[in-house]
C-alpha positions, 0 to 999 in steps of 0.5 A, a space after each residue: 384032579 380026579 374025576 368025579 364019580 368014578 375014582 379015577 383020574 383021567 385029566 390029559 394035558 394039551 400042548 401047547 401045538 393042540 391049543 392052537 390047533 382047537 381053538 385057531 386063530 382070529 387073524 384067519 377071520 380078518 383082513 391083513 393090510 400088509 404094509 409094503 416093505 422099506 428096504 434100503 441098502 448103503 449105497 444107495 444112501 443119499 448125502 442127508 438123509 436122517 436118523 432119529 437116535 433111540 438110545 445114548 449107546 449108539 456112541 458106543 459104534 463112534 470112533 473116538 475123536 478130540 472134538 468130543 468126549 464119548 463118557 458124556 455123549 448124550 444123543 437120544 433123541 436128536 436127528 443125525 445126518 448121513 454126510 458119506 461112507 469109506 472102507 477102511 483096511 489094507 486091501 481094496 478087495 479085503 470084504 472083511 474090511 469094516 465100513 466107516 458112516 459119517 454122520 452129521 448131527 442136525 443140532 450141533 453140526 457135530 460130526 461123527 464117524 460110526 464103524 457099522 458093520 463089514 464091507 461085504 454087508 453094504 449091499 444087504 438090502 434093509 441095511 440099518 445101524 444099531 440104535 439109529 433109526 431110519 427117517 425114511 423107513 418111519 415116513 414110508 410107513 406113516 403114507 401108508 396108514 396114516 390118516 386112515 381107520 383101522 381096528 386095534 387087535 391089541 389091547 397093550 397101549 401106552 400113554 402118548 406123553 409118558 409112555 406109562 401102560 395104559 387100561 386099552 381095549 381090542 377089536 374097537 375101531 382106531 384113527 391112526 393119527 401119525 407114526 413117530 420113530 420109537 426105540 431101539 426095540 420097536 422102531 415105530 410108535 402109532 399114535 392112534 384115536 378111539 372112535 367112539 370115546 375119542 381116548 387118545 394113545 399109542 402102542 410100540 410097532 415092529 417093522 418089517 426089517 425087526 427081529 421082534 414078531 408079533 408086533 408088525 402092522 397086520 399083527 396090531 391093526 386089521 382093515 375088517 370089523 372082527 365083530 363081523 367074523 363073530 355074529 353069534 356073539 351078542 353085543 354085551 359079551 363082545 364089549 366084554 371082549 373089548 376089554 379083556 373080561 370073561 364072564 360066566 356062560 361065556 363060550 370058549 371061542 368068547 374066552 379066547 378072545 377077550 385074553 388070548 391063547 392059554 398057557 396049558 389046558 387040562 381036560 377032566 371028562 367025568 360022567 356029568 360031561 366035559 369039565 376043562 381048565 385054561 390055565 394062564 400066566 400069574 395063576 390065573 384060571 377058566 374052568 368050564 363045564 361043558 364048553 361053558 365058563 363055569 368059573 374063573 379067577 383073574 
């Protein structure tokens, strides 16, 4: 892209370290809620306790037994009892053994014995198995939020009943209705309500034990207004904001916030002043004069 005016290209690529660096960060302007963290280890598991089953391949952990078929094994979904523990293996010392977790499942009363892990690991606090999750972990995290009003940061929701993507919006305030167990990537589902249009949705939630980051509690929700940190921003852009939209005259800081941190910036300075390109995924383009939204492309 060459400068206008001069016939001479002078456009500079800013990294990714220095868009992050301009344009900081909204979570600095709010409220973390931070969530106490649900750590468990085995020994500590009481004969009962439950699992909720995220995915048919948790039969893949089973040891083959005569009373059931594995090929046909079909558990998504049910709640499986913790019944007790062993060690298998020569020696008694030997911490390379693998651990042997009895299961019972609540429906069937089917029994199950799950190979999960080594003995040395046992005593790992958050203790989890693949594909199970844990009853506990989903009603310690439903005490702390559930039934109270925060406001959503994401706008990425999911229908409640068909778990189809839905149109959502951010920075609007939510009641939080309930937390449910919900898959083997994201172990909770928060079901939540709109305040002002009472929409009802949920979105997918990592718990503190989750290798997924960005997707916990304080990365999703925030206790504080985030209009609050804004003031400058009047009430029409900011429902623009809302929804992820981006209108001429917008500021840089407005973009930002209605569609998040660009890709890669192009910066073009020429003799009728600053002119620069956010550039995102799927082609999609801002281009402002002078810190101004001159022109885009969604």
């Amino acid at each position: 892209m060459a400068s206008c005016g001069t016939g001479i290209e002078v456009t500079e690529h800013v990294t990714d370290k220095d868009v992050r660096r301009v344009i900081g960060q909204i979570d600095n302007r709010q409220s973390p809620v931070t969530l106490d963290a649900y750590v468990d280890s085995l020994p500590a598991w009481k004969a009962g306790k439950r699992f909720w089953v995220a995915d048919d391949q948790v039969k893949q952990l089973f040891m083959q037994d005569a009373a059931y078929d594995k090929d046909t094994l079909h558990l998504a979904g049910h709640v499986l009892h913790y019944v007790s523990y062993a060690k298998g293996g020569l020696f008694e010392e030997d911490d390379d053994r693998y651990v042997v977790i009895e299961l019972r499942d609540e429906l069937s009363g089917q029994v199950y014995h799950c190979r999960a892990g080594k003995a040395r690991e046992v005593n790992y606090r958050g203790f989890t198995i693949p594909m199970l999750i844990d009853l506990d972990m989903v009603d310690h995290v439903a005490r702390q939020v559930a039934g109270q009003d925060f406001f959503i940061k994401t706008g990425i929701w999911y229908d409640r009943e068909r778990e189809q993507m839905l149109d959502g919006r951010h920075f609007i305030k939510v009641h939080i209705d309930s937390v449910l167990p919900g898959n083997a990537v994201m172990p909770l589902r928060v079901l939540f309500t709109t305040s002002d249009t009472r929409e009802q949705a949920m979105v997918w939630m990592s718990d503190k034990q989750s290798s997924m980051v960005g997707r916990d509690f304080d990365a999703m929700f925030t206790a504080s207004d985030p209009h609050l940190s804004y003031p400058a921003i009047s009430d029409e852009n900011w429902q623009h904001i809302t929804r992820a939209q981006v209108v001429q005259g917008m500021t840089k800081e407005e973009c930002r916030l209605a569609l998040g941190n660009p890709k890669r910036i192009s910066e073009n300075p020429d003799q009728g002043g600053m002119r620069e390109y956010w550039y995102y995924d799927g082609g999609s383009y801002l281009y402002f004069v002078d810190g101004l939204l001159s022109q885009f492309r969604r």
